[in-house]
C-alpha positions in Angstrom: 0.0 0.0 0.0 2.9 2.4 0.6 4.5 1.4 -2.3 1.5 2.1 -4.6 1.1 5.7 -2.9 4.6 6.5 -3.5 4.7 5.4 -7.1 1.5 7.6 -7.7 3.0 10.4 -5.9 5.7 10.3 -8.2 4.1 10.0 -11.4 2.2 12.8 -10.4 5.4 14.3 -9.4 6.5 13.6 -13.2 2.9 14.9 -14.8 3.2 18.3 -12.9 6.7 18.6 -14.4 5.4 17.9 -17.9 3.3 20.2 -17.9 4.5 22.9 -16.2 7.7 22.4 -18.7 5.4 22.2 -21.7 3.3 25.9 -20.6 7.2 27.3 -20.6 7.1 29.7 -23.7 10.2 28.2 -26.4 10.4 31.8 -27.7 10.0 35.7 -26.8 10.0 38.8 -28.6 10.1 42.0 -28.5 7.4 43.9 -30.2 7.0 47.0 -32.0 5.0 48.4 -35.1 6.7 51.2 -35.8 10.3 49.2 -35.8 9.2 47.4 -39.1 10.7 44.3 -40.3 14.3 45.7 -38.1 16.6 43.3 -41.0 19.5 45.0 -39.6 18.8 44.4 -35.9 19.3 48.1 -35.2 16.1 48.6 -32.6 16.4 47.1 -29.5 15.0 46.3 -26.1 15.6 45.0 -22.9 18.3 43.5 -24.6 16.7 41.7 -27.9 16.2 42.6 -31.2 12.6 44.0 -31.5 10.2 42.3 -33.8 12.1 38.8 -34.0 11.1 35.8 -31.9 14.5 34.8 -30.6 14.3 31.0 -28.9 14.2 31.5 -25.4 15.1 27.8 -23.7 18.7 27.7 -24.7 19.4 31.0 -23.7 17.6 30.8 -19.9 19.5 27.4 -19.7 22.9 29.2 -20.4 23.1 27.0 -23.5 23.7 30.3 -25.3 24.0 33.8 -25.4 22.4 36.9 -27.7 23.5 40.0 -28.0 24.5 43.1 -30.2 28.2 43.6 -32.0 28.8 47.2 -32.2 32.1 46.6 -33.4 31.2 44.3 -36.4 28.1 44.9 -38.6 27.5 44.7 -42.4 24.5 47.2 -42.4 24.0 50.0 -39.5 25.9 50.6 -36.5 25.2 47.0 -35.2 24.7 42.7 -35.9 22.9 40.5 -33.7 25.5 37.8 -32.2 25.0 34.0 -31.1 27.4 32.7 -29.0 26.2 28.7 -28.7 28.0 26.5 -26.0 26.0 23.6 -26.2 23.5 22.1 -28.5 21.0 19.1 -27.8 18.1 18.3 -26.6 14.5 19.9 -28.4 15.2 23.4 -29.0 18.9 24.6 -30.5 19.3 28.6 -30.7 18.5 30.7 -33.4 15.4 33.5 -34.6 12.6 33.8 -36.4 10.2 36.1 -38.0 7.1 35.7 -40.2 6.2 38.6 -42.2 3.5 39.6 -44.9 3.4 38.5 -47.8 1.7 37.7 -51.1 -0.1 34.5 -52.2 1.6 33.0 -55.7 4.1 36.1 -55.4 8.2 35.4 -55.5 10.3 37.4 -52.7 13.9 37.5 -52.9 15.2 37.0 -48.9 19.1 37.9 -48.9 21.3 37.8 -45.3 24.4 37.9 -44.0 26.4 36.0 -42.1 29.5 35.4 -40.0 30.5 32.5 -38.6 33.0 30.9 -36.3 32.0 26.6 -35.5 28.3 26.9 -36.3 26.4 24.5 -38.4 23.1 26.3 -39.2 19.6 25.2 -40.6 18.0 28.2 -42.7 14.0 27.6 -42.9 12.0 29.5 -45.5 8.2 28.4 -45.5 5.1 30.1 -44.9 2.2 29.5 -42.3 -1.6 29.3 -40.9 -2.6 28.4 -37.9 -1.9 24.4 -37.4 -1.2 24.1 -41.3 2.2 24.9 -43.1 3.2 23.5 -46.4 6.3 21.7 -46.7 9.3 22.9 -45.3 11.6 24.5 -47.5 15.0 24.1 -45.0 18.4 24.0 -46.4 21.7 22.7 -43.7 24.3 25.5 -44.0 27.5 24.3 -42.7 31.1 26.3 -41.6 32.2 25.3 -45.0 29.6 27.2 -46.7 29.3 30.0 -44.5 32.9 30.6 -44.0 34.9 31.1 -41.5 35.5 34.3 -39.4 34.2 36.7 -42.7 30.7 37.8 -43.7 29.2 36.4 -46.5 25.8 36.5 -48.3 23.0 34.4 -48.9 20.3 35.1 -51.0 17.1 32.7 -51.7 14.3 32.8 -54.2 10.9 31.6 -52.3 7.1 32.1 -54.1 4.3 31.9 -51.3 2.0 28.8 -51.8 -1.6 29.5 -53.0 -4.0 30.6 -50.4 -0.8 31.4 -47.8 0.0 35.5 -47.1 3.8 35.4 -45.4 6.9 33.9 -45.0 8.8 32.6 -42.0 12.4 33.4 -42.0 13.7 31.0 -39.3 17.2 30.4 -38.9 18.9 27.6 -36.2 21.9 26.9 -34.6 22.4 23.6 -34.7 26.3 23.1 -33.8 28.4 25.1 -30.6 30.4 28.4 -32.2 29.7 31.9 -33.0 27.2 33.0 -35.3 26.4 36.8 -36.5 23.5 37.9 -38.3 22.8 41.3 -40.5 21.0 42.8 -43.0 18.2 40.1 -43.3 15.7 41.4 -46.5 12.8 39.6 -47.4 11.9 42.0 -51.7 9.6 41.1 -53.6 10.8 40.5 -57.3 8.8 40.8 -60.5 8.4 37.4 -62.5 7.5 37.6 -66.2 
């Protein structure tokens, strides 16, 4: 009889915990109309770019750090900087943003990037509510970004039928450095 109250008690224990770890919010931003789309990371506050969801686990675990490089951007006075120390478990680092767009329309979405150990997923798709069409993610290793210098990366995405925006989500998915600038999301004419 004891044993069967102290094994509920700890499954209930364990229930509480899932829960409780499951109403813990995976991402946080900053808000603010007037900022605009903020590609270049140049508005601010209480320490996060405003207008991007930034992932919030690995940083409040100390898995990583964000902040702003003053001393190193490709557009503006400023880029946003990752500093990883340890990847794993369901949530890595990285941002994201969804932002208007046009159904059946093409948008050109350019970055930049510096890197210094990161391996990073780049995920350009669009969404509804519980309904996304298929992922349109592409692996960007050191190789490809470089090492230690900014370089460019530029995309060509056309929003599905019936969708109206594109999420810009980019993930850390290996320990290093990572900075971010000048992230545009143009639309382009098509003939």
């Amino acid at each position: 009889m004891i044993i069967t109250i102290f094994l509920a008690a700890g499954v209930t224990i364990i229930l509480i915990a899932a829960v409780l770890y499951g109403c813990t919010p995976i991402s946080t931003r900053e808000k603010s109309e007037s900022a605009g789309f903020n590609g270049s990371f140049e508005i601010e506050k209480s320490g996060r770019p405003v207008n991007w969801y930034i992932y919030y686990l690995p940083i409040k675990s100390s898995d990583a750090e964000v902040s702003f490089d003053t001393t190193d951007a490709v557009e503006g006075k400023q880029s946003l900087k990752f500093v990883v120390h340890r990847v794993g478990g369901r949530w890595s680092a990285g941002l994201f943003q969804v932002t208007p767009a046009e159904s059946k329309h093409t948008y050109k979405v350019s970055f930049w990037l510096k890197n210094q150990g990161c391996k990073v997923s780049l995920l350009l798709n669009s969404e509804k509510p519980k309904e996304a069409p298929p992922a349109n993610r592409r692996a960007l290793g050191e190789e490809e970004t470089g090492i230690n210098t900014w370089r460019q990366f530029e995309y060509v995405y056309t929003v599905p039928e019936t969708y109206d925006n594109i999420r810009f989500e980019l993930d850390i998915l290996k320990p290093g450095t990572l900075w971010i600038d000048d992230v545009r999301i143009e639309e382009v004419q098509t003939d």
